[in-house]
C-alpha positions in Angstrom: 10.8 237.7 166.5 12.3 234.5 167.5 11.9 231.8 164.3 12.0 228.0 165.4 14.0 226.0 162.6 10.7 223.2 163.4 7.1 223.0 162.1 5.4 221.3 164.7 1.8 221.6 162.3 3.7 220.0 159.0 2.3 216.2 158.5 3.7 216.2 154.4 6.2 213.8 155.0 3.3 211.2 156.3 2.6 208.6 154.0 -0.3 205.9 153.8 2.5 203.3 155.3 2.7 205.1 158.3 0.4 203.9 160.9 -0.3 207.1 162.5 -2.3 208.2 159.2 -4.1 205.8 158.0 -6.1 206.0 155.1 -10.0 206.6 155.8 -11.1 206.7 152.7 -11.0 202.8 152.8 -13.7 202.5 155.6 -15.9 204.5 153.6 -19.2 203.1 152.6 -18.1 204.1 148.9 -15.2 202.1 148.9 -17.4 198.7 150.4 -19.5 199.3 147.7 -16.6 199.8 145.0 -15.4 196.1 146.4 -18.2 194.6 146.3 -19.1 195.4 142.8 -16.2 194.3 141.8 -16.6 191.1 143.3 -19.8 190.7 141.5 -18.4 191.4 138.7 -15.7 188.5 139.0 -18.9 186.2 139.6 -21.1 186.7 137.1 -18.1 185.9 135.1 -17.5 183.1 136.5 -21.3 182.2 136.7 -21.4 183.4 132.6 -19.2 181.0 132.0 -20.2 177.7 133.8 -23.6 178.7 132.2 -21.9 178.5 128.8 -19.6 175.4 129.6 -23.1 173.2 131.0 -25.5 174.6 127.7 -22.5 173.3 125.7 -22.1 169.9 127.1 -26.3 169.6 127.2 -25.8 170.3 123.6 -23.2 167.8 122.2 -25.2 165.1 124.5 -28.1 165.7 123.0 -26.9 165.3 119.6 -25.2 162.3 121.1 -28.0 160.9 121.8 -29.6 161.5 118.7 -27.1 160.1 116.5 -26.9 157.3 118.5 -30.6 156.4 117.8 -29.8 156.8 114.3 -26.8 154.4 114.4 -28.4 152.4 116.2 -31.0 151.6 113.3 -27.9 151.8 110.4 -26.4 149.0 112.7 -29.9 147.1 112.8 -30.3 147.5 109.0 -26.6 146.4 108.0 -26.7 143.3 109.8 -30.3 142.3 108.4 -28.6 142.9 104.9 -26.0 141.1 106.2 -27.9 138.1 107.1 -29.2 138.2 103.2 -25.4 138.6 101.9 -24.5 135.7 103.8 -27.0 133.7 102.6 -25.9 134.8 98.9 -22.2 134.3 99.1 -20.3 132.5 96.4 -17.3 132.2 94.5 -17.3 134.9 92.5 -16.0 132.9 89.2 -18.0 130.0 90.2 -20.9 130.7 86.5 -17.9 130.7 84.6 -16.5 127.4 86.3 -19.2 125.3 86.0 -19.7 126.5 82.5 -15.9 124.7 81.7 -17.1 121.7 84.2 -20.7 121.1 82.3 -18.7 121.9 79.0 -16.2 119.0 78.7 -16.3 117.5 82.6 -13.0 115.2 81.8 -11.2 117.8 80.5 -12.1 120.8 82.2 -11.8 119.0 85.9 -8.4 120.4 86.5 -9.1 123.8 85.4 -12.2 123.9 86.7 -10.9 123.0 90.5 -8.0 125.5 90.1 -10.7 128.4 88.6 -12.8 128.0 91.9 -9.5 127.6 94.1 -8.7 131.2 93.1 -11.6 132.4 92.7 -12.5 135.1 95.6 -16.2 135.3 97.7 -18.4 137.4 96.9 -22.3 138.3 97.7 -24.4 138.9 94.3 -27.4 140.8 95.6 -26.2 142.3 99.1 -22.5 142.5 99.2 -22.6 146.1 97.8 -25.5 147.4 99.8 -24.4 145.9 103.2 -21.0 147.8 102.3 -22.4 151.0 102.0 -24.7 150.2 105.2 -21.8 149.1 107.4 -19.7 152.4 106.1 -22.3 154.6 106.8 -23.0 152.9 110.2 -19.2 153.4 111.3 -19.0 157.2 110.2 -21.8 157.6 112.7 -20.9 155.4 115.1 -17.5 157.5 115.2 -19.3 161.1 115.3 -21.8 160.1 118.1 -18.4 158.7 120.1 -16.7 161.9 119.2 -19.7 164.1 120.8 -19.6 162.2 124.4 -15.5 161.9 124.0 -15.0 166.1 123.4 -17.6 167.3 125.4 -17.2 169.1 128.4 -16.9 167.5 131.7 -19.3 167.9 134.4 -18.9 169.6 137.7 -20.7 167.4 139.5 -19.5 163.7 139.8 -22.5 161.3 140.4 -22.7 158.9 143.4 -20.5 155.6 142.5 -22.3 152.6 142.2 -24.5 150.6 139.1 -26.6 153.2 137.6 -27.9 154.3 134.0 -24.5 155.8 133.0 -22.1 153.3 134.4 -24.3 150.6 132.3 -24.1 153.0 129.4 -20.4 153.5 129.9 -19.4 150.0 130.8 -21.5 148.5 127.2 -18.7 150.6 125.1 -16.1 148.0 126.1 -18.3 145.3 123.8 -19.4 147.8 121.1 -16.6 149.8 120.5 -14.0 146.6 120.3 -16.3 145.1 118.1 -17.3 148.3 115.4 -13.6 148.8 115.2 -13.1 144.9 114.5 -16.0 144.4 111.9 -14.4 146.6 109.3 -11.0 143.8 109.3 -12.8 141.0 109.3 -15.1 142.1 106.0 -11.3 142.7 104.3 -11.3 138.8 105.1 -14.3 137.4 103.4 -13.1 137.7 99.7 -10.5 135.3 100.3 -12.2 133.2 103.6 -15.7 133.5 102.7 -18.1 131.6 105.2 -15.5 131.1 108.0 -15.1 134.6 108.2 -18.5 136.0 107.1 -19.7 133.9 110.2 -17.6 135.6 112.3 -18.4 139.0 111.4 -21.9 138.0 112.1 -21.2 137.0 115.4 -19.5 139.6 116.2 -21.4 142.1 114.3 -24.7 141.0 116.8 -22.6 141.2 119.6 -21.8 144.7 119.5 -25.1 145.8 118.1 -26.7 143.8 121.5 -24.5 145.9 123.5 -25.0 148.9 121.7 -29.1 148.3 122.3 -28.4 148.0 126.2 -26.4 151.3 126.2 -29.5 153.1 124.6 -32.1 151.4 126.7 -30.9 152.2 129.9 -31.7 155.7 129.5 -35.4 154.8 128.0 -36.4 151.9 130.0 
């Protein structure tokens, strides 16, 4: 019998590439459904971790907001305390100076002038307690800025324009300049004593006002 060197019937050398054979097990409804599971897989992920990212940021604002109300009243009761060390501030050798002066007033003058000269300013009865108050009030003050600072962002921007959180945002350029000045000008009263004393009251209120506006906004 006559043997033709050709298979006319053999497709093995066809490939998925070739156009002529193309591969049907892609149109199948078990494929679509292979896809799309996959897909949904990718966003749930997706939606798994948004979740995540938005319960975080609720969370470190929250606490933000809590500690703020709590600073908030540390900052109230240091400057009150303030007020009373104010009112209290003296030399701190001054007893022992006018003991000299009332001693031997003649004599004593000189040393007496250079004893109170020298002598640095100090509050008797609040000076220690408005310390402890003011560093209490700044290590919260820096943990409730630390929550809002390192929290995540959020995916939706608001609409620009004067609202509660542009107030909110705008007070920190009063508060934050003056919480970070207060604790320099305190290193100033033992050796200024009123003149700067005064100043750290002024500026103390200042901040503490524009600290009050930043937590009202969102209550009133």
């Amino acid at each position: 019998m006559y043997s033709s060197p050709y298979v006319y019937n053999d497709f093995s050398g066809w490939s998925q590439t070739n156009p002529l054979t193309p591969d049907y097990s892609n149109y199948s409804p078990r494929f679509y459904n292979q896809e799309t599971s996959t897909l949904n897989t990718v966003e749930s992920k997706d939606l798994q971790k948004e979740k995540e990212r938005v319960e975080l940021r609720r969370s470190m604002l929250d606490w933000h907001q809590g500690l703020g109300l709590l600073t908030w009243g540390f900052w109230l009761a240091t400057n009150l305390v303030g007020e009373q060390a104010l009112s209290n501030l003296k030399r701190e050798y001054e007893p022992y100076a006018n003991f000299l002066l009332i001693s031997d007033p003649q004599k004593n003058l000189l040393l007496y002038t250079a004893l109170m000269k020298a002598s640095p300013w100090d509050s008797e009865s609040s000076g220690s307690m408005h310390s402890a108050l003011a560093g209490t009030t700044f290590a919260l003050y820096t943990i409730t800025a630390g929550l809002a600072f390192f929290s995540p962002s959020k995916s939706l921007e608001r609409e620009p324009g004067l609202n509660t959180i542009f107030t909110h945002k705008a007070m920190i350029w009063i508060h934050l300049p003056a919480m970070l000045a207060l604790p320099f000008i305190g290193e100033r009263i033992s050796k200024e004593g009123p003149s700067a004393a005064n100043e750290m009251r002024a500026v103390g209120w200042a901040g503490f006002g524009a600290f009050s506006v930043s937590i009202a906004v969102f209550y009133f």
